[in-house]
Backbone of each chain as nested JSON, in Angstrom:
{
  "chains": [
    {"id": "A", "residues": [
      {"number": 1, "name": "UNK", "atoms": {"N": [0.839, -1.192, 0.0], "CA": [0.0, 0.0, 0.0], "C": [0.877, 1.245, 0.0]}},
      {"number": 2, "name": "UNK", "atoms": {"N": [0.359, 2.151, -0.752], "CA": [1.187, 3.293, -0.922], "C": [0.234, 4.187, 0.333]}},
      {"number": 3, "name": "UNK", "atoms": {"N": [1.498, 4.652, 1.743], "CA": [0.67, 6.167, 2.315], "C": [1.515, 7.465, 1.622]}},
      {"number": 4, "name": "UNK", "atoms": {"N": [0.696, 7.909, 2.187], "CA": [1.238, 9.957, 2.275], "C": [1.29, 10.868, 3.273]}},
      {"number": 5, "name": "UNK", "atoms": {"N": [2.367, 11.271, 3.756], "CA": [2.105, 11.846, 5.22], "C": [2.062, 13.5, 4.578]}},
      {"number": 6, "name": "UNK", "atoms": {"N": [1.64, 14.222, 5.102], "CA": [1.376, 15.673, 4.938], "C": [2.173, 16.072, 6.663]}},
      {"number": 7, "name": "UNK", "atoms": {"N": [3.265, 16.919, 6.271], "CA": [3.71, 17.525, 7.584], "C": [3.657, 18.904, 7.64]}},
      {"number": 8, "name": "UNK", "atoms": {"N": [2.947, 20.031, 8.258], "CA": [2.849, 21.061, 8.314], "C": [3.378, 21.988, 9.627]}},
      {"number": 9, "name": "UNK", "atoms": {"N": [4.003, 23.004, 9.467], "CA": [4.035, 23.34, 11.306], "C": [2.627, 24.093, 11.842]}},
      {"number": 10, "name": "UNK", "atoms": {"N": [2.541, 23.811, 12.889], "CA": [1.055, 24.614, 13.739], "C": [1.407, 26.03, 13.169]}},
      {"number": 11, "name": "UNK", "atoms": {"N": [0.075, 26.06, 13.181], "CA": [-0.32, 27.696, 12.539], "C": [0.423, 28.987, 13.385]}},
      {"number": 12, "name": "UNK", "atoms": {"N": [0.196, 28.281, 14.792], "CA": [1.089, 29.659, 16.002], "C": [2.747, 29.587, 15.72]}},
      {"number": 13, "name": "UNK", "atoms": {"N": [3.213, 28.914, 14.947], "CA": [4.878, 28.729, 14.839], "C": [5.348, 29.056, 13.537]}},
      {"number": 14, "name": "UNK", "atoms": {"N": [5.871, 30.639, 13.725], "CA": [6.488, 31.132, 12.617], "C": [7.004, 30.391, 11.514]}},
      {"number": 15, "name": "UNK", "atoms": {"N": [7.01, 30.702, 10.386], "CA": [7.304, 30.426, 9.123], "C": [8.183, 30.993, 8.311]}},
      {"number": 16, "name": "UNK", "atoms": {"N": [9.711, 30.802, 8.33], "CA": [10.646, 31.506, 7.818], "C": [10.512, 31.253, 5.903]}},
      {"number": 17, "name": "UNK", "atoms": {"N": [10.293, 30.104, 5.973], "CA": [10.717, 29.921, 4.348], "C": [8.939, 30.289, 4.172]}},
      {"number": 18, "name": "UNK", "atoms": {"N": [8.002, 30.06, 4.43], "CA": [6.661, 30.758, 3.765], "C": [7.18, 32.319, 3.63]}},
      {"number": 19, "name": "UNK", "atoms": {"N": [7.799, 32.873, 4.545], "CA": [7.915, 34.049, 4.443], "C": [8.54, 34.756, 3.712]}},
      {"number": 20, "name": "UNK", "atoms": {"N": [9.341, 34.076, 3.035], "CA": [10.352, 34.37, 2.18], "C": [9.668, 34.293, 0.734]}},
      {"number": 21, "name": "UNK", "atoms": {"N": [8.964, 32.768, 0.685], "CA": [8.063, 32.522, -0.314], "C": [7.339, 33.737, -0.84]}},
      {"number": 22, "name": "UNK", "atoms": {"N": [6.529, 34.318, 0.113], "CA": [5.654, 35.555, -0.144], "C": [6.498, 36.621, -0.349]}},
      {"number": 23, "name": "UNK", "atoms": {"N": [7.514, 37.216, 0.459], "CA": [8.36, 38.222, -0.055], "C": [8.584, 37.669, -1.779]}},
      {"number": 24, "name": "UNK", "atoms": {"N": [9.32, 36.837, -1.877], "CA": [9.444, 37.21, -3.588], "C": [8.088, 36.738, -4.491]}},
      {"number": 25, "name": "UNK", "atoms": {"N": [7.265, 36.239, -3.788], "CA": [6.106, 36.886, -4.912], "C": [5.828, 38.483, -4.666]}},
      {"number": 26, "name": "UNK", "atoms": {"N": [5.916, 38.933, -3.372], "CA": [5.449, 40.474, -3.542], "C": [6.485, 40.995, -5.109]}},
      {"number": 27, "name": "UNK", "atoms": {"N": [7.388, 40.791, -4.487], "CA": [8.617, 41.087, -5.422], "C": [8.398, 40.988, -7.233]}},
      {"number": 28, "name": "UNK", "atoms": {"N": [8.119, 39.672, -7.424], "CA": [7.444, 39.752, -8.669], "C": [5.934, 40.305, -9.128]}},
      {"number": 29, "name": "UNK", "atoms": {"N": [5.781, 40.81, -7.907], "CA": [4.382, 41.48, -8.426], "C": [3.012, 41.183, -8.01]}},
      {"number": 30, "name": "UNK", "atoms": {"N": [3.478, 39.59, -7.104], "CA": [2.137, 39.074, -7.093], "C": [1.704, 39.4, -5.772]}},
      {"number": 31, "name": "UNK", "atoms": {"N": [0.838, 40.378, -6.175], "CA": [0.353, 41.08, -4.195], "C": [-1.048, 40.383, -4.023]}},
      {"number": 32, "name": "UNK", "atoms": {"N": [-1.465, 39.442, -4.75], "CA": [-2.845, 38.969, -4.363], "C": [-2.623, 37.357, -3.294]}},
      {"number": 33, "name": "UNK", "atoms": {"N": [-1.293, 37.1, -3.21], "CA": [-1.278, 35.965, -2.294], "C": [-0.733, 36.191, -0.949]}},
      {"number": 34, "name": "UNK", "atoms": {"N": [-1.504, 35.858, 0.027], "CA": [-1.186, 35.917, 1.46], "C": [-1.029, 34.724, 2.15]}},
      {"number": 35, "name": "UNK", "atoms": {"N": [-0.521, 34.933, 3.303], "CA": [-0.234, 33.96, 4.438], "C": [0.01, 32.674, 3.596]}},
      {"number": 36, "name": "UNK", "atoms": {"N": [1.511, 32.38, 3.358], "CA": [2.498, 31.162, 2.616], "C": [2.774, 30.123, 3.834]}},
      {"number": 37, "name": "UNK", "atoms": {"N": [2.279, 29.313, 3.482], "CA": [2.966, 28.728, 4.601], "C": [3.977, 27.299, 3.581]}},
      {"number": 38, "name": "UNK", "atoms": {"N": [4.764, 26.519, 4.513], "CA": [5.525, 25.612, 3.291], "C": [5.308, 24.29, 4.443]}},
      {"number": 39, "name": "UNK", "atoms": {"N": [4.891, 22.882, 4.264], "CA": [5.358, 21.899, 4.42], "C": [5.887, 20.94, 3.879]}},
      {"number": 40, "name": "UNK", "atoms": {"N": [5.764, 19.722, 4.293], "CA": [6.237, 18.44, 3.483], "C": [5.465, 17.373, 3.647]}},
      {"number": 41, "name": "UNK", "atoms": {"N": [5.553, 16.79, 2.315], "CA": [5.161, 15.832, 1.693], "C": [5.577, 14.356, 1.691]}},
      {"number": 42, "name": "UNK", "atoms": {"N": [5.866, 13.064, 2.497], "CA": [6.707, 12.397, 2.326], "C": [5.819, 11.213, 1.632]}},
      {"number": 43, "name": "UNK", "atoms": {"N": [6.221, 10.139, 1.031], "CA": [5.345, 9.32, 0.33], "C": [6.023, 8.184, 0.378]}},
      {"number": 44, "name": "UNK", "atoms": {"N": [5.111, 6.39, 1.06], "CA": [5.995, 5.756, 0.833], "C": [5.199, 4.829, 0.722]}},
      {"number": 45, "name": "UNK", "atoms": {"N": [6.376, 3.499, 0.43], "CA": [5.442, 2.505, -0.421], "C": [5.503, 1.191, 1.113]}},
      {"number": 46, "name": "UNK", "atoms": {"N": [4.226, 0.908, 1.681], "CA": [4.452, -0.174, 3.224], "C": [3.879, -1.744, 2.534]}},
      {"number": 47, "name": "UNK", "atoms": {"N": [4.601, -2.44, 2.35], "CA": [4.454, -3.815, 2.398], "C": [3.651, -5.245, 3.028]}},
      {"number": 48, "name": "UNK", "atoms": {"N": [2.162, -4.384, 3.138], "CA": [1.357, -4.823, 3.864], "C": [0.005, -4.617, 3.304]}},
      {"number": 49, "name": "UNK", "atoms": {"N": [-1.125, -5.72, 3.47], "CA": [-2.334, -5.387, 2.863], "C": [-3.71, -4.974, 4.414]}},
      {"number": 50, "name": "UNK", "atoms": {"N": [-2.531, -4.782, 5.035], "CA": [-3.442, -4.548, 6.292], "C": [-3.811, -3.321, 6.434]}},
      {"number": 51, "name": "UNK", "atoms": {"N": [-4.866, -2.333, 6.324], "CA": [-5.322, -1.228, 6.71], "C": [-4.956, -0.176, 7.888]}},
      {"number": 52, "name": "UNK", "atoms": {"N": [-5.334, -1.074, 8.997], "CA": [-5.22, -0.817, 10.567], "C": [-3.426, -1.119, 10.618]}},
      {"number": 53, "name": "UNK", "atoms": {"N": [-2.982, -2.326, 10.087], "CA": [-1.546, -2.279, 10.598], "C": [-0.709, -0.834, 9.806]}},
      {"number": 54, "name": "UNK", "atoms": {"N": [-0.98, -0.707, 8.555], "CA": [-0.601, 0.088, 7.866], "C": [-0.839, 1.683, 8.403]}},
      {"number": 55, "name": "UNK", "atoms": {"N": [-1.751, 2.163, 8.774], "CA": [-2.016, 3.657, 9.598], "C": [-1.587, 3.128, 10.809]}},
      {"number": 56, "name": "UNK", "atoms": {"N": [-0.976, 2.23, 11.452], "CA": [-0.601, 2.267, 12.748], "C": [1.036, 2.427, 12.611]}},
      {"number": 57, "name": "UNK", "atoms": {"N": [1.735, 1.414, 11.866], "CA": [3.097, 1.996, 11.202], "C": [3.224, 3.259, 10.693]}},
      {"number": 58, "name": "UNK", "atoms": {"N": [2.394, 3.631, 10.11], "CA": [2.637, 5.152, 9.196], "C": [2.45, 5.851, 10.791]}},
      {"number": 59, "name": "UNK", "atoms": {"N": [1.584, 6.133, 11.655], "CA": [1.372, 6.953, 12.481], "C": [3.046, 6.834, 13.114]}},
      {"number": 60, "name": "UNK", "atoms": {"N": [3.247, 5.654, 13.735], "CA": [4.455, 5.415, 14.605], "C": [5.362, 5.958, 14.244]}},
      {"number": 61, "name": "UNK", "atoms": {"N": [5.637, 5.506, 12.782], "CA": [7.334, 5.789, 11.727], "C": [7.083, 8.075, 11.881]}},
      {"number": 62, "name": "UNK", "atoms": {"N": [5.741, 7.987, 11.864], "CA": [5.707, 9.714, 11.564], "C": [6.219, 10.232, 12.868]}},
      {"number": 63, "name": "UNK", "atoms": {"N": [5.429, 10.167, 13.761], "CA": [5.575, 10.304, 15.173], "C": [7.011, 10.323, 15.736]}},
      {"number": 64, "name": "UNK", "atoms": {"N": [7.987, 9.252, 15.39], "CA": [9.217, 8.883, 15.83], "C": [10.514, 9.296, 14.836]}},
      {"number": 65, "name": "UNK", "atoms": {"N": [10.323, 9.994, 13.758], "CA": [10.935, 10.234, 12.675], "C": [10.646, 11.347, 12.242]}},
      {"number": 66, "name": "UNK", "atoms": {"N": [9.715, 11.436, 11.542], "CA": [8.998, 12.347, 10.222], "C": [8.878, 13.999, 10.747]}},
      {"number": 67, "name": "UNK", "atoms": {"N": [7.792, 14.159, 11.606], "CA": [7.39, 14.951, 11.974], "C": [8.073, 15.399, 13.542]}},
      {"number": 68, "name": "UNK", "atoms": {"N": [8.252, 17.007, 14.277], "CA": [8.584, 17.286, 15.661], "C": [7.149, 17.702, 15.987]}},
      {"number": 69, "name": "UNK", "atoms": {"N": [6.32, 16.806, 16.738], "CA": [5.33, 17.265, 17.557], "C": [4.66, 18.281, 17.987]}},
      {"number": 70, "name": "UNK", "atoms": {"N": [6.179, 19.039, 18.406], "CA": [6.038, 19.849, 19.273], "C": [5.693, 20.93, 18.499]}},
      {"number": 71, "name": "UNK", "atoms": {"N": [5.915, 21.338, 17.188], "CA": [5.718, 22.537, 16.224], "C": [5.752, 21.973, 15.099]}},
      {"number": 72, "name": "UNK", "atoms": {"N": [4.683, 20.376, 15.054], "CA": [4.751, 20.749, 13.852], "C": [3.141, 18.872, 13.675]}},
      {"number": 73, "name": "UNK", "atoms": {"N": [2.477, 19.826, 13.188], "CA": [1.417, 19.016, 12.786], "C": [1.626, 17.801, 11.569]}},
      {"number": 74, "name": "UNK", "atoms": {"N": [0.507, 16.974, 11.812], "CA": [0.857, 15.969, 10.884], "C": [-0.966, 15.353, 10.271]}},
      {"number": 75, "name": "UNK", "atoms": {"N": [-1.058, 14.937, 9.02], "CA": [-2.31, 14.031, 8.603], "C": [-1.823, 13.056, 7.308]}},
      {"number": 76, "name": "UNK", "atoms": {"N": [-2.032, 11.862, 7.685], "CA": [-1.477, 10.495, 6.891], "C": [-2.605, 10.336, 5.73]}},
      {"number": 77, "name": "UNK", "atoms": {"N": [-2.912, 9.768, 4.779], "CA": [-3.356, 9.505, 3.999], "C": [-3.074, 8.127, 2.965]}},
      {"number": 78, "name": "UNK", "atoms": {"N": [-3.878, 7.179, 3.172], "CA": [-3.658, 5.802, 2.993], "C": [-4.402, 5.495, 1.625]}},
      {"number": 79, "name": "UNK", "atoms": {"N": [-3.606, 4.845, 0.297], "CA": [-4.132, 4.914, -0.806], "C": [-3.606, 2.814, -1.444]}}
    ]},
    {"id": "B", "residues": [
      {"number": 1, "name": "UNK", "atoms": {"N": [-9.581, 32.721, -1.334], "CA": [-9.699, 31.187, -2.048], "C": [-7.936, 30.255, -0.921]}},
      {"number": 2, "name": "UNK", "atoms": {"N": [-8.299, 29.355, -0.856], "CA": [-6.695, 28.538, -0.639], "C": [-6.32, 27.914, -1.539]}},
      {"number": 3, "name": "UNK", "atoms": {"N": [-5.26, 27.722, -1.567], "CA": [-4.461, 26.911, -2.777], "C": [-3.483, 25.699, -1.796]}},
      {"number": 4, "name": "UNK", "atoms": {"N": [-3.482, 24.929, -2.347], "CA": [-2.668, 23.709, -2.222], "C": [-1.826, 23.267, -3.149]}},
      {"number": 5, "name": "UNK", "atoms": {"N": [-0.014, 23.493, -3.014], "CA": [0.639, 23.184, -4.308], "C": [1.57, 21.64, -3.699]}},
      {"number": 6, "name": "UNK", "atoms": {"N": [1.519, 20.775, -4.482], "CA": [2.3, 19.724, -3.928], "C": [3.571, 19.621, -5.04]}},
      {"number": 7, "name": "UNK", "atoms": {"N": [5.066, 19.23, -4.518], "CA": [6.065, 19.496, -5.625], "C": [6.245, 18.507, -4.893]}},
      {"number": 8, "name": "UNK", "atoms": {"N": [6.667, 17.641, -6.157], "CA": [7.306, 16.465, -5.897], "C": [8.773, 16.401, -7.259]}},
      {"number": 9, "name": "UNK", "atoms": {"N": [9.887, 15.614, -6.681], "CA": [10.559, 14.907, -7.952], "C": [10.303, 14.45, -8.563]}},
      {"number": 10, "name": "UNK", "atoms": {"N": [10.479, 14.622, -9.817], "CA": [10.311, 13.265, -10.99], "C": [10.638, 11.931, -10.383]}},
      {"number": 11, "name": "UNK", "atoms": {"N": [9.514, 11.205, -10.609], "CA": [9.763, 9.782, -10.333], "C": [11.569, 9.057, -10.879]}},
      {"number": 12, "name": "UNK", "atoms": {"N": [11.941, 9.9, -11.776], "CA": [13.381, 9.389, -12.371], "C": [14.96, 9.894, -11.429]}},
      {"number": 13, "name": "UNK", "atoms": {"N": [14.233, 10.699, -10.836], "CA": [14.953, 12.155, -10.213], "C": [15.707, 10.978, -8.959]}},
      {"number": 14, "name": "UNK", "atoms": {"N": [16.636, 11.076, -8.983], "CA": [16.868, 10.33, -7.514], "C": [16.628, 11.337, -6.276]}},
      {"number": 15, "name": "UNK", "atoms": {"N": [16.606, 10.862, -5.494], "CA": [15.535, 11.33, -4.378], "C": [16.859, 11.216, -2.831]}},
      {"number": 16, "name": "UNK", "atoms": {"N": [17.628, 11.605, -2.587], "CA": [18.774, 11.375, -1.712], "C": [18.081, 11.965, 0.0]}},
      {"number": 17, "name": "UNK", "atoms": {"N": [17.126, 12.92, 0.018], "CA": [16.611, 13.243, 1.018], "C": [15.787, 11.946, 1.778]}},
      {"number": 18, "name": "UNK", "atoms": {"N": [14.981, 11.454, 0.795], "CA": [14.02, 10.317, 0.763], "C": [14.928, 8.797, 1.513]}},
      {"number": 19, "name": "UNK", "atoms": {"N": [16.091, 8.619, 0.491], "CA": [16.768, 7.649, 0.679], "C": [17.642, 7.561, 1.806]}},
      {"number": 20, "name": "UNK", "atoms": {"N": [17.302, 9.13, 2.873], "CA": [18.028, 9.36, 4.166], "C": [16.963, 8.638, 5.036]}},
      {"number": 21, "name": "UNK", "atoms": {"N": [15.456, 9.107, 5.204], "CA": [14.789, 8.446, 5.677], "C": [14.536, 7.037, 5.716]}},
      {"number": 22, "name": "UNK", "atoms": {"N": [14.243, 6.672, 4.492], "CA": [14.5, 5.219, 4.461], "C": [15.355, 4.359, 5.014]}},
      {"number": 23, "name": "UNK", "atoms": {"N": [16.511, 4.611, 5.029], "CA": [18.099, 3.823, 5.871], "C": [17.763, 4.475, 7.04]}},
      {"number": 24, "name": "UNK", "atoms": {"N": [17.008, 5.842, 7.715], "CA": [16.997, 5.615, 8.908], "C": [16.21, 4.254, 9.855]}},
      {"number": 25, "name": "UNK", "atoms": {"N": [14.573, 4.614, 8.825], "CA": [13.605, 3.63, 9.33], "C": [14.176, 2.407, 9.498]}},
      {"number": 26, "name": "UNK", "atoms": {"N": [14.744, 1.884, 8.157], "CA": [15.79, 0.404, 8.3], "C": [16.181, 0.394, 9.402]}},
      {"number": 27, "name": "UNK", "atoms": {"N": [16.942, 1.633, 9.831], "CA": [18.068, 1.405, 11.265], "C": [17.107, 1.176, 12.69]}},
      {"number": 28, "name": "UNK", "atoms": {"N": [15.784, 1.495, 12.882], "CA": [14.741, 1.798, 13.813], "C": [14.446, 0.509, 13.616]}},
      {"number": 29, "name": "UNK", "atoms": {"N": [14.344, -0.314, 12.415], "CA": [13.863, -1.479, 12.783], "C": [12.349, -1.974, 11.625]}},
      {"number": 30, "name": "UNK", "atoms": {"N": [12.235, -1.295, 11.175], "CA": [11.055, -0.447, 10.171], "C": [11.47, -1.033, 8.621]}},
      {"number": 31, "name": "UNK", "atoms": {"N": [11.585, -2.776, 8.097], "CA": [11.924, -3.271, 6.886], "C": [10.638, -3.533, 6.393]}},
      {"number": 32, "name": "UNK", "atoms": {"N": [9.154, -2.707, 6.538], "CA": [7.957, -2.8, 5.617], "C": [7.708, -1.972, 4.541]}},
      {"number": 33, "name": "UNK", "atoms": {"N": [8.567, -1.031, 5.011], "CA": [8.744, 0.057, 4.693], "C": [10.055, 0.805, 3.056]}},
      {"number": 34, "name": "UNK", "atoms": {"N": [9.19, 1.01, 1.786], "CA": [10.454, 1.021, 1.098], "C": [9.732, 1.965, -0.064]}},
      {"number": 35, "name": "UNK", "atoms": {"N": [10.937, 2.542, -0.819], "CA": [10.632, 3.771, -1.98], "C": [10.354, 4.883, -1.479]}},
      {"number": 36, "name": "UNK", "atoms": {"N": [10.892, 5.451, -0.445], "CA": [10.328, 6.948, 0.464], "C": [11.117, 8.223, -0.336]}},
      {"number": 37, "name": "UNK", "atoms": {"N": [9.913, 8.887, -0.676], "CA": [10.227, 9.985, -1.772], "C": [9.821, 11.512, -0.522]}},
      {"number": 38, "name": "UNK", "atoms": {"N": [10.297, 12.381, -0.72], "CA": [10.088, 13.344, 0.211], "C": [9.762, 14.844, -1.113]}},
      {"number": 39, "name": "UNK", "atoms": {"N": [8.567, 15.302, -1.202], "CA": [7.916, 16.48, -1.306], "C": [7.548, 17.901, -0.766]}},
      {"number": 40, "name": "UNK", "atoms": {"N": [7.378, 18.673, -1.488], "CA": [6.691, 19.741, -0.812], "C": [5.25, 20.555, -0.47]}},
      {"number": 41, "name": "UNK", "atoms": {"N": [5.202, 21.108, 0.337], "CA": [3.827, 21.161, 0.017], "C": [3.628, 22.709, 0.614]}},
      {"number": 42, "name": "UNK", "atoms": {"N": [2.834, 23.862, -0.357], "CA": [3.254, 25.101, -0.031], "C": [1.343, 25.239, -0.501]}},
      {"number": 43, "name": "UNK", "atoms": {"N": [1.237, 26.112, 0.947], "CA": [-0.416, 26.678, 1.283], "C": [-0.162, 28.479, 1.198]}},
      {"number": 44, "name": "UNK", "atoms": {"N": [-1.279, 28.29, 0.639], "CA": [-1.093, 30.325, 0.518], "C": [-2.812, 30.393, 0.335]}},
      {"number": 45, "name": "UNK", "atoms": {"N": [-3.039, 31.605, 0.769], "CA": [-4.449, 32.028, 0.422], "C": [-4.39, 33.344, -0.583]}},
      {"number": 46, "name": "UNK", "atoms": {"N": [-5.053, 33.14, -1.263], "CA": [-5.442, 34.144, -2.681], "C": [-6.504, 35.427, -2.815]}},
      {"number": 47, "name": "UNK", "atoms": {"N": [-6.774, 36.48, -2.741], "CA": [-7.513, 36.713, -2.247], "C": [-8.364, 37.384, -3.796]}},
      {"number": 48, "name": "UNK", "atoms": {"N": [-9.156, 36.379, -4.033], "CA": [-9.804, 36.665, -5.219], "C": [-10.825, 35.612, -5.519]}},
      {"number": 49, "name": "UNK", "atoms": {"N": [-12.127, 35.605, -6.263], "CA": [-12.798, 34.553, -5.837], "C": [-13.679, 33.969, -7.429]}},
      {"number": 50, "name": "UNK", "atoms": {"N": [-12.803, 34.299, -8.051], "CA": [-12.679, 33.88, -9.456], "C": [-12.169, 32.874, -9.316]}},
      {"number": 51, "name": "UNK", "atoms": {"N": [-12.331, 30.907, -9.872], "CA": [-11.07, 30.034, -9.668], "C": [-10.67, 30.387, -10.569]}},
      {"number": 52, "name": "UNK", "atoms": {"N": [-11.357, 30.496, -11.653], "CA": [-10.46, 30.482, -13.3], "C": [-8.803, 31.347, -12.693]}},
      {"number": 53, "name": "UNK", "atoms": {"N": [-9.443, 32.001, -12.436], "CA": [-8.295, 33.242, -11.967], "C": [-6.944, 32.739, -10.974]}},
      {"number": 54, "name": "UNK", "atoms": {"N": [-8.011, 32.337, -9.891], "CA": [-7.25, 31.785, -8.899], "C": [-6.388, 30.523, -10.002]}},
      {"number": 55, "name": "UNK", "atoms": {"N": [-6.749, 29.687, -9.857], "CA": [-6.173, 28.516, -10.748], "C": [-4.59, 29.258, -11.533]}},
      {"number": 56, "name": "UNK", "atoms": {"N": [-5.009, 29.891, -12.582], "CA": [-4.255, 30.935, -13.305], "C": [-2.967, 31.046, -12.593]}},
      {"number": 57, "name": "UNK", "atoms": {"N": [-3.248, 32.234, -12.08], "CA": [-2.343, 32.634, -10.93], "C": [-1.519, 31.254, -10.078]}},
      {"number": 58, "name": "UNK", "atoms": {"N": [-2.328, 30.575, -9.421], "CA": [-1.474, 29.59, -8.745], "C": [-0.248, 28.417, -9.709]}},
      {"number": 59, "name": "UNK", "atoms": {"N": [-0.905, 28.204, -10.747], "CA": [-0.299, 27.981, -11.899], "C": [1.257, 28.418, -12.039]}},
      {"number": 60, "name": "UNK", "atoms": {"N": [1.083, 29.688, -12.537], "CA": [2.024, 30.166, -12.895], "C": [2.823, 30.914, -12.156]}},
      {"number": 61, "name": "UNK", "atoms": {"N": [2.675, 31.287, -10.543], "CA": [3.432, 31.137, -9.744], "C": [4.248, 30.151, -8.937]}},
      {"number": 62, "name": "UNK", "atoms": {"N": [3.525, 28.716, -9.384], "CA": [4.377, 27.641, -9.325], "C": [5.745, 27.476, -10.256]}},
      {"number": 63, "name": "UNK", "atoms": {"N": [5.659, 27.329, -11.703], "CA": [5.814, 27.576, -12.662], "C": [7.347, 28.708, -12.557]}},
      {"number": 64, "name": "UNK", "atoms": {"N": [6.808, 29.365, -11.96], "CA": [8.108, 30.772, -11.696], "C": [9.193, 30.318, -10.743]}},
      {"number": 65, "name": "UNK", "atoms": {"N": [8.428, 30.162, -9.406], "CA": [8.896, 30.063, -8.237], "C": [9.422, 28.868, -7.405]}},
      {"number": 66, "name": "UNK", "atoms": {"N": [7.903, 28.069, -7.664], "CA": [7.903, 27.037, -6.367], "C": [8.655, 25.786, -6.94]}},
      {"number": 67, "name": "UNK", "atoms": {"N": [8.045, 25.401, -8.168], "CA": [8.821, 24.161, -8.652], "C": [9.939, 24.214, -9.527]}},
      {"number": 68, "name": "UNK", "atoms": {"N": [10.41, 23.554, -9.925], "CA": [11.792, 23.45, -10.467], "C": [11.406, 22.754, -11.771]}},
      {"number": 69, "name": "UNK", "atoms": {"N": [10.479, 22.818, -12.798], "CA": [9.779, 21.654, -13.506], "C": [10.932, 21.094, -14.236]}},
      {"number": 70, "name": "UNK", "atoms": {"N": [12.062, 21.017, -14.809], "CA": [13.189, 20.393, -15.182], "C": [13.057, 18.942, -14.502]}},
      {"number": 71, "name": "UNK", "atoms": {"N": [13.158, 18.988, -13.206], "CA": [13.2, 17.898, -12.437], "C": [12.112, 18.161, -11.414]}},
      {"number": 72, "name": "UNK", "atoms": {"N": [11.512, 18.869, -10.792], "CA": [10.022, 18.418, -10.135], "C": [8.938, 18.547, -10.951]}},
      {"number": 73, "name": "UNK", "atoms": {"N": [7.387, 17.633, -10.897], "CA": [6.239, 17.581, -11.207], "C": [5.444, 18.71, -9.717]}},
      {"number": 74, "name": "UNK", "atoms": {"N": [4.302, 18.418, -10.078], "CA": [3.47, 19.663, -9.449], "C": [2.13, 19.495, -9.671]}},
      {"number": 75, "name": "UNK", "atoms": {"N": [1.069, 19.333, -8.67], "CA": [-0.481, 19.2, -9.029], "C": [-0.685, 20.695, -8.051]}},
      {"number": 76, "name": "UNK", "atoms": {"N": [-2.268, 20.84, -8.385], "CA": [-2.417, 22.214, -7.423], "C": [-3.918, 21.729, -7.036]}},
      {"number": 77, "name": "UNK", "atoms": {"N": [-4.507, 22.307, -5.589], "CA": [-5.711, 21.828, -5.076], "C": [-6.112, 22.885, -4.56]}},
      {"number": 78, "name": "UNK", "atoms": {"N": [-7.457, 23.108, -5.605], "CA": [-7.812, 24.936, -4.325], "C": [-9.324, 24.402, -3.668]}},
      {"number": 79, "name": "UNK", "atoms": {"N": [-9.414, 25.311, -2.854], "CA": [-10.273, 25.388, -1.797], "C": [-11.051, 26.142, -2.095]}}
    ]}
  ]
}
């Protein structure tokens, strides 16, 4: 089964590279986009036809690896 | 409007960020686990309520900025 983890930081924890993002669109002109934010995307392929085992590995591997908790949100997506 | 841009590598692209994770999980103990590709994923809000428009715009500020299309692909998801 292929998942997808989506890692984002919490909305209250500054955003250096969104911010930067938006500075050079101002820069090129584009003043109609606000509040950039940037995460990540990780995608992987789990060796299992189990549902429940599969979002329970993906949660764990995210939890213990992927994502920092502490500033930074996470939602898995199982395909 | 929100926009959702996901950048990923070309599937051909070797992926060395990806292939860090992977040999970590290996090292954790984690052999279900294999092909881990690592993406981006960049949220901005638009403030216009045209999609045609919106679309447009998100487009081709990808296009400029966000992706690298040489070697990354790119879907976009608005809200």
């Amino acid at each position: 089964m292929k998942a997808l983890v989506y890692v984002r930081l919490k909305s209250e924890v500054l955003d250096p590279q969104g911010q930067a993002i938006e500075s050079a669109l101002k820069n090129l002109g584009q003043k109609k986009i606000s509040n950039v934010r940037q995460g990540k995307l990780i995608e992987m392929d789990i060796n299992s036809h189990n549902i429940d085992e599969v979002k329970k590995t993906v949660d764990q591997v995210t939890k213990t690896l992927l994502a920092n908790t502490v500033i930074e949100e996470y939602s898995i997506e199982i395909k």
